[in-house]
Each structure stands twice: as structure tokens, then as C-alpha cells.
C-alpha positions as CSV (number, residue, x, y, z in Angstrom):
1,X,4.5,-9.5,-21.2
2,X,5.1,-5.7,-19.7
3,X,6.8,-6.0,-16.2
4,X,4.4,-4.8,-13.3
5,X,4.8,-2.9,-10.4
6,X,1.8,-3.5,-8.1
7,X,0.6,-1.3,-5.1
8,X,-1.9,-2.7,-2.8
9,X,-2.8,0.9,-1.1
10,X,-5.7,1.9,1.5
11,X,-5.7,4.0,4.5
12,X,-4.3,1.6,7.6
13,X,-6.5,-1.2,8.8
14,X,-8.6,-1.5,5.4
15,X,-7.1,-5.5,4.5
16,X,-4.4,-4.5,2.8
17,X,-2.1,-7.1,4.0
18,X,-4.1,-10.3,3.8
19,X,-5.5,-8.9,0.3
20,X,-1.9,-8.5,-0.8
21,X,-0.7,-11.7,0.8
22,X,-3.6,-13.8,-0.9
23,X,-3.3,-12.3,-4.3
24,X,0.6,-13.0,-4.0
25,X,-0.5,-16.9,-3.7
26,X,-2.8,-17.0,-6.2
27,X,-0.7,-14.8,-9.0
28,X,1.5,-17.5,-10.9
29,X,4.9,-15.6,-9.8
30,X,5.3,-12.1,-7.7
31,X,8.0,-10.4,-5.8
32,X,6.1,-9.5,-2.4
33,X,7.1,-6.5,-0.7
34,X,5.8,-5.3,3.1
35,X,6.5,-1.9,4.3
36,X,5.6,-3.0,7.7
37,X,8.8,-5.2,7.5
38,X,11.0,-2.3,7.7
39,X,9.4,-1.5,11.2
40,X,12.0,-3.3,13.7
41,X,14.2,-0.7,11.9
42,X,12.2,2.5,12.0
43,X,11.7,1.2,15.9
44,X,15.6,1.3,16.9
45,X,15.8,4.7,15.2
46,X,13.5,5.5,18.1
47,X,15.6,4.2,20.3
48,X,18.7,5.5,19.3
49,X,17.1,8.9,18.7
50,X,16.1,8.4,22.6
51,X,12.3,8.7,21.4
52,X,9.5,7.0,22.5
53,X,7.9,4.9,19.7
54,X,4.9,6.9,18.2
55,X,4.4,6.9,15.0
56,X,2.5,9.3,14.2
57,X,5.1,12.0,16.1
58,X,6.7,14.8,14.6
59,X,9.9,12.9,15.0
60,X,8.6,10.0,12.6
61,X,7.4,12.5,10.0
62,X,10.6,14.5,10.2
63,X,12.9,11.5,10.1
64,X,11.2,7.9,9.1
65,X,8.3,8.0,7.5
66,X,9.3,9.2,4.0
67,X,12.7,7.1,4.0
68,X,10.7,3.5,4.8
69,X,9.1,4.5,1.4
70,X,11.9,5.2,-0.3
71,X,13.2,2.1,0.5
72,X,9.9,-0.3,-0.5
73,X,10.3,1.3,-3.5
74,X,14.0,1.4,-4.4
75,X,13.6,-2.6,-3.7
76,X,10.9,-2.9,-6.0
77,X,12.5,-1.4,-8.9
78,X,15.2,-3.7,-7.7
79,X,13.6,-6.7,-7.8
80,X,12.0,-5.8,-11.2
81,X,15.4,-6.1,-12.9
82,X,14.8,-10.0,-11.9
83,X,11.4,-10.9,-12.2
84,X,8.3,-9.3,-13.9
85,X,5.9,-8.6,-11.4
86,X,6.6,-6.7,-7.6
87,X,4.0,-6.5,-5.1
88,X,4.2,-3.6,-2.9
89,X,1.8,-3.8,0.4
90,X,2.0,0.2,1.9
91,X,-0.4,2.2,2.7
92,X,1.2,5.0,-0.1
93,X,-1.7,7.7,1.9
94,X,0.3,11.0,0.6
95,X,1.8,9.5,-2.5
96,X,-1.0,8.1,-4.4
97,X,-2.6,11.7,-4.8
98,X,0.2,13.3,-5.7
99,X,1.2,13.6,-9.2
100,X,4.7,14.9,-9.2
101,X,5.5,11.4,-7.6
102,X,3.2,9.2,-9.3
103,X,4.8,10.7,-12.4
104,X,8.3,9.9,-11.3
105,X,7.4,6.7,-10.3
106,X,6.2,6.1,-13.5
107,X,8.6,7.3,-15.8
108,X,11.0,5.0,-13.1
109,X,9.2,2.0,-14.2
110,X,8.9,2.7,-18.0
111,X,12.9,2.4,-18.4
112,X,12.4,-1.1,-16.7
113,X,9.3,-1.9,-19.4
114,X,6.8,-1.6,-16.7
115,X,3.9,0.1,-15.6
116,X,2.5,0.5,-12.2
117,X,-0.7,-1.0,-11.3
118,X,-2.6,0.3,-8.1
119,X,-5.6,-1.3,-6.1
120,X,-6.9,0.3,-4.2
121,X,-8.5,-1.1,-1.0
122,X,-12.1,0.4,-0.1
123,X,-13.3,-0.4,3.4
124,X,-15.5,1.9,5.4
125,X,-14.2,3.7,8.7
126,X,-16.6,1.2,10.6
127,X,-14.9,-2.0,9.4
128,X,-11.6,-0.4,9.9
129,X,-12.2,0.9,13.6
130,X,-13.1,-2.7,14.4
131,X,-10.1,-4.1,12.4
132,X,-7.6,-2.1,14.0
133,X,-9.4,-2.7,17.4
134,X,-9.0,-6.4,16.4
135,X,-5.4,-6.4,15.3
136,X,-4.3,-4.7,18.6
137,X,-1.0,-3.5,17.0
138,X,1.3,-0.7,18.6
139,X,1.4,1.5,15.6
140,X,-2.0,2.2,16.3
141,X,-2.0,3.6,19.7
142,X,-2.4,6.6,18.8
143,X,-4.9,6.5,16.0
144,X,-7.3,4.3,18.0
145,X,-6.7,7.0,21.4
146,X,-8.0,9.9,18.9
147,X,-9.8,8.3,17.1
148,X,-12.3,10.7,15.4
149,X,-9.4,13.1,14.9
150,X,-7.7,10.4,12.8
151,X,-10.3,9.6,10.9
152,X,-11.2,12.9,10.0
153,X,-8.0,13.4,8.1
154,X,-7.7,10.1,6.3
155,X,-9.2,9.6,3.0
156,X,-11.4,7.0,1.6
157,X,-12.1,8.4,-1.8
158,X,-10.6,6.0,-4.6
159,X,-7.5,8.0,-6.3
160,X,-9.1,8.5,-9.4
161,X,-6.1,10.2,-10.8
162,X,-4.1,6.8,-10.6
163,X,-6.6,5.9,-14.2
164,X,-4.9,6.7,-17.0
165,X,-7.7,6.1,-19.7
166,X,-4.6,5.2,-22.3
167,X,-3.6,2.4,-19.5
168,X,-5.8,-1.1,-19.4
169,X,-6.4,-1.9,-15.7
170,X,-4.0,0.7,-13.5
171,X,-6.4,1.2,-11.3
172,X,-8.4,-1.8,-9.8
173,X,-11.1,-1.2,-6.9
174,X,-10.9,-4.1,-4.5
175,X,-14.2,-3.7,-2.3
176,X,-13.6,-5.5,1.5
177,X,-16.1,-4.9,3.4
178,X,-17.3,-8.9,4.4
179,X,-16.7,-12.3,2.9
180,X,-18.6,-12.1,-0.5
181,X,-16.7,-8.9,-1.6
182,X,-13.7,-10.1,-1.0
183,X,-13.7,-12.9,-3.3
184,X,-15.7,-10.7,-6.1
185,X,-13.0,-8.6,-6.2
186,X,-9.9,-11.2,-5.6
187,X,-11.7,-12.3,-8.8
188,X,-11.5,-10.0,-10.8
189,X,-8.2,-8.7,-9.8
190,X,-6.7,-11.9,-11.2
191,X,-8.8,-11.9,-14.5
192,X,-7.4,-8.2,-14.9
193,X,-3.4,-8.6,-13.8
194,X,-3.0,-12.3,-15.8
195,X,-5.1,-10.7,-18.9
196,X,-1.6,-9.6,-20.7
């Protein structure tokens, strides 16, 4: 069986963490990996930076935000020199659309025997708002105080370039927008990732 690296990737509040946390239970065996776990540290950079937490500041851009990934992922790749199959649960916004890293990523994986499997998480803007509303989380300060200028620059489209049509189910769609979706897709999810 071909190791796996699997991203669970969405804009923010789309069920990315419950999905990823249920499909970790029901898989037979899976590293799971949070990047939200990281975020004590990214906070006492703040801190020590003498910066007030924002996370969507020019300071967490400039000096966090790309380093929490590079760390997900460097303990991914770890963990697939252990076991065969890595969760990752991250939003992955910028990197999912971009080639050059999805490339790198991928050529990462094949000396390790794996390949990278997205799903992606599709939830409308509605069902977000209220989720994020619901969750009541600091990180989101700012994205629920400007709201329609957040959501203007996030995107919903599914990352079509993630299919490679050589590549058996690399990209899964996991619809979760109520009840019934969700276990449609949680469904078929498994049928796909325990099909090898």
C-alpha cells in the first residue's frame, strides 16, 4: 500500500476540524496533524514581539504565518517515515493553488513512496459566517469585524489543479453544508482512501 499524506483544506470555519477529526477515527490507522495546535506558540511570538494578537496583521504575515506551515508539514513527512498515512487539518488557502509548492510537496512525498491526497471542504459563506459566529474563537476577531471584506478575498472554488487525472482519488470533494452531506461524503471519503 502507497504511504499518504492527507490534507483536509477549506477556507476557515468550513468543518474542517471535526471532518478531519472524525475521518481520523473511522480510518483504521492515521497520524493526525492540527495546525491550530501550533497556536499557543505563534501567540507568545506576539508577545515577545510586544504585538497585540491579530492574526491577520502584517506582523503575522511577515513573521508566522508561513513558518506554522512549514512546520505541519515538516512533521508530516516526519511521521510518514513511521506510519503510512498523515492527516494534516490546515486551511493550506495560498498553498493549494499554487503549483510551484504543490509540486515540491509532491516530489517530497514520492521519495517517502507517497502521494498527497487533498479534500477539500465545500461549505457556503452562509454556513461559515454562522460557524465562526458559533465557535466564538479569537483568531477570528477580525474576520467576523470585517466581515464582507474577508469574505470577498477568500475562495470557495474547489482547487481543481490538485486532480491529477494519472492519480486515483487526489482530490476528494467533501460537501458540509447540514447533516445528510456530511455523512454522504464521510462515505465516500472512506470507500476512496481504504480502496488501495
Amino acid at each position: 500500500m502507497q504511504k499518504k499524506l492527507i490534507i483536509v483544506t477549506s477556507p476557515p470555519a468550513c468543518g474542517k476540524t471535526f471532518i478531519s477529526k472524525e475521518l481520523s477515527k473511522r480510518l483504521k490507522h492515521v497520524v493526525y496533524l492540527d495546525k491550530d495546535t501550533l497556536i499557543p506558540l505563534s501567540k507568545q511570538i506576539f508577545v515577545v514581539a510586544g504585538q497585540s494578537y491579530d492574526r491577520s496583521s502584517k506582523f503575522f504575515e511577515e513573521n508566522i504565518r508561513n513558518y506554522e506551515y512549514d512546520c505541519i508539514v515538516a512533521l508530516a513527512l516526519e511521521a510518514l517515515d513511521y506510519d503510512d498515512t498523515v492527516l494534516i487539518n490546515a486551511p493550506f488557502t495560498r498553498e493549494i493553488r499554487d503549483m510551484e509548492y504543490i509540486n515540491s510537496l509532491r516530489a517530497k512525498l514520492a521519495e517517502k513512496n507517497a502521494k498527497m491526497v487533498a479534500i477539500w471542504v465545500e461549505t457556503s459563506p452562509e454556513i461559515v459566517h454562522e460557524r465562526m459566529i458559533k465557535r466564538n474563537s479569537d483568531r477570528d476577531t477580525w474576520k467576523l469585524a470585517h466581515w464582507d471584506e474577508y469574505i470577498a478575498g477568500c475562495d470557495f472554488t474547489v482547487p481543481e489543479n490538485l486532480d491529477d487525472p494519472s492519480v486515483k482519488g487526489d482530490l476528494i470533494i467533501f460537501k458540509n453544508n447540514n447533516d445528510a452531506e456530511f455523512e454522504a461524503s464521510m462515505k465516500n471519503c472512506l470507500e476512496l482512501l481504504e480502496s488501495e
